[in-house]
N, C-alpha and C positions, 0 to 999 in steps of 0.2 A: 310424343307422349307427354303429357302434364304431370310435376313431379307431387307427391301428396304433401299434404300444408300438416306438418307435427303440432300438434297442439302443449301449450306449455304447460305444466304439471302446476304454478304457480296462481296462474290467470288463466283459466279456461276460455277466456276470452280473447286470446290473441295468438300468432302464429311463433312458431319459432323460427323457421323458413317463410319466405314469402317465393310462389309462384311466378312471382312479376319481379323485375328488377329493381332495386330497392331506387327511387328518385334522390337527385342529388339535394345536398342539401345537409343541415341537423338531422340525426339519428332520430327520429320519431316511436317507433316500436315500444310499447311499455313491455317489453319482454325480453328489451337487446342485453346483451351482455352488458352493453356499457350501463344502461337505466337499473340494472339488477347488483351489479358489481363494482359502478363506477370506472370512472374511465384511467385508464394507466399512462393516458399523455403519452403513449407511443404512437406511432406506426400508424398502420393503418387503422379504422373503427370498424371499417366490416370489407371484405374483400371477399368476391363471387368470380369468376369466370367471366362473365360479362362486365361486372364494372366495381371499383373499391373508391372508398370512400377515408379518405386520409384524414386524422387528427389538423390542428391550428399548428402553427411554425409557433416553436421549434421542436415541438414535441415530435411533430410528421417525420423527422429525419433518428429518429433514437428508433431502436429495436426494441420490444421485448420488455420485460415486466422490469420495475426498477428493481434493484439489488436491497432487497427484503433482508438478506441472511446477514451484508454485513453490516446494515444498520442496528440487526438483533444485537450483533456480536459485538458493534462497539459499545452498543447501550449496557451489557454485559461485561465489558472494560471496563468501561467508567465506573460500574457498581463496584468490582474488586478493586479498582485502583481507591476507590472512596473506602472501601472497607480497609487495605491495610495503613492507607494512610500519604498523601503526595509529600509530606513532612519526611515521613519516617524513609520513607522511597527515594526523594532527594538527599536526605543525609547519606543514608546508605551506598547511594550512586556515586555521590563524594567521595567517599572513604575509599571506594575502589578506588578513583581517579586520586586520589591524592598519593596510595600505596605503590600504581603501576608509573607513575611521571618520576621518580628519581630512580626508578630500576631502570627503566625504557631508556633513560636519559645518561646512564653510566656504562651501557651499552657503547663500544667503539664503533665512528660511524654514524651512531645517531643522532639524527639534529631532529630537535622537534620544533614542529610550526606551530604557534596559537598557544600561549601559556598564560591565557589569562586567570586572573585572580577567583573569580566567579562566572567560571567558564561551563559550559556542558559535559555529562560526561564522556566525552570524547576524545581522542590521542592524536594528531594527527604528526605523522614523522617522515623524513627520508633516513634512507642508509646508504653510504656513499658507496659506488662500487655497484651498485643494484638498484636497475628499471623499479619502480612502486609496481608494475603489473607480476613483475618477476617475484617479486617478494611474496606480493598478495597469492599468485600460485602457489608457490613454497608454504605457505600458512595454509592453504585450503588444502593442500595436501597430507597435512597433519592434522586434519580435522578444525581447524580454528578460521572462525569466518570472520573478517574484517574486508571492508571497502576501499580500493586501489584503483587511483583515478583523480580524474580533477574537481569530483564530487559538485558539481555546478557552478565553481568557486573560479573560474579561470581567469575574472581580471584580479581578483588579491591574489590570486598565484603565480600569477605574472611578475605582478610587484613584489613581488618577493623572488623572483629569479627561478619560478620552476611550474612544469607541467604537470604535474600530476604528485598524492602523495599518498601513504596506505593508512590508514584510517581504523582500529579497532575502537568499539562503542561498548560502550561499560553499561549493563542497566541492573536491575533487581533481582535478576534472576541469575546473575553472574555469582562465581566466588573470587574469593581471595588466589586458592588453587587454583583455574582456570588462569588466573593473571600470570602467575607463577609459570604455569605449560606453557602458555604466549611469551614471556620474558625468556624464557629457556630455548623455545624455538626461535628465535629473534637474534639469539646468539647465536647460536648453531650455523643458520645464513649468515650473519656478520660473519664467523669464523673460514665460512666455507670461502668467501667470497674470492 
């Protein structure tokens, strides 16, 4: 049985299905998805039972529509990050990191790695007596999320005599309190140790 040819609501003149198997080749149809919607460089361009028809390399190997939401969401970062200010955001990222590095640091046990002048703001320590993954548990356990590991770093970690270290990141959205519960849990394991 011969299946019926839909006609497109756009172009009364062209199929939306075609009855014959589409020839290989460029997409012809002035009705195809791709000629109406443009083409999303994935996968396949039309695929039937009988035969599909694949985008150019490298697109032909990607799945699926590109990620729309989180290029909205970054372009929507950038806007807040420009509206409060990358000044006022870096300063304030400082102040945490300049507050938690001599608390962190009079800590027993803690040796901190990476103390540079105009540094990120980032902590990176061991505590002697305790695995960095051990520690990192103990913190996610109390609710405070910090990164325990060799965070991609593993020939300066080397060179510096160690495999892994736990890592809390300070950014804008932190407080001063927050630093405080970390510095306090932080002892707590020192103490436990």
């Amino acid at each position: 049985m011969k299946r019926p040819v839909a006609v497109c609501p756009v172009q009364k003149s062209c199929a939306l299905e075609s009855a014959t198997p589409p020839r290989s080749g460029p997409v012809t149809d002035t009705c195809s998805a791709e000629r109406q919607y443009g083409s999303s460089d994935h996968g396949p361009v039309t695929a039937t039972f009988e035969r599909s028809l694949f985008a150019p390399h490298p697109g032909r190997f990607e799945a699926g529509t590109g990620n729309i939401a989180d290029a909205v969401g970054l372009a929507e970062a950038v806007r807040y990050v420009e509206k409060v200010g990358i000044e006022r955001i870096n300063a304030y990222e400082h102040a945490l990191l300049d507050y938690a590095t001599p608390l962190l640091a009079a800590i027993p046990g803690v040796r901190l790695v990476g103390t540079a002048d105009e540094k990120a703001s980032v902590l990176s320590f061991v505590l002697a007596g305790h695995e960095p993954l051990e520690v990192g548990k103990a913190l996610n356990a109390e609710g405070i999320a910090v990164r325990a590991g060799h965070h991609c770093a593993q020939p300066i970690l080397r060179r510096l005599g160690l495999e892994a270290t736990v890592r809390p990141s300070f950014a804008f959205y932190n407080t001063f309190d927050e630093i405080d519960v970390f510095i306090a849990a932080v002892r707590r394991i020192a103490a436990d140790g």
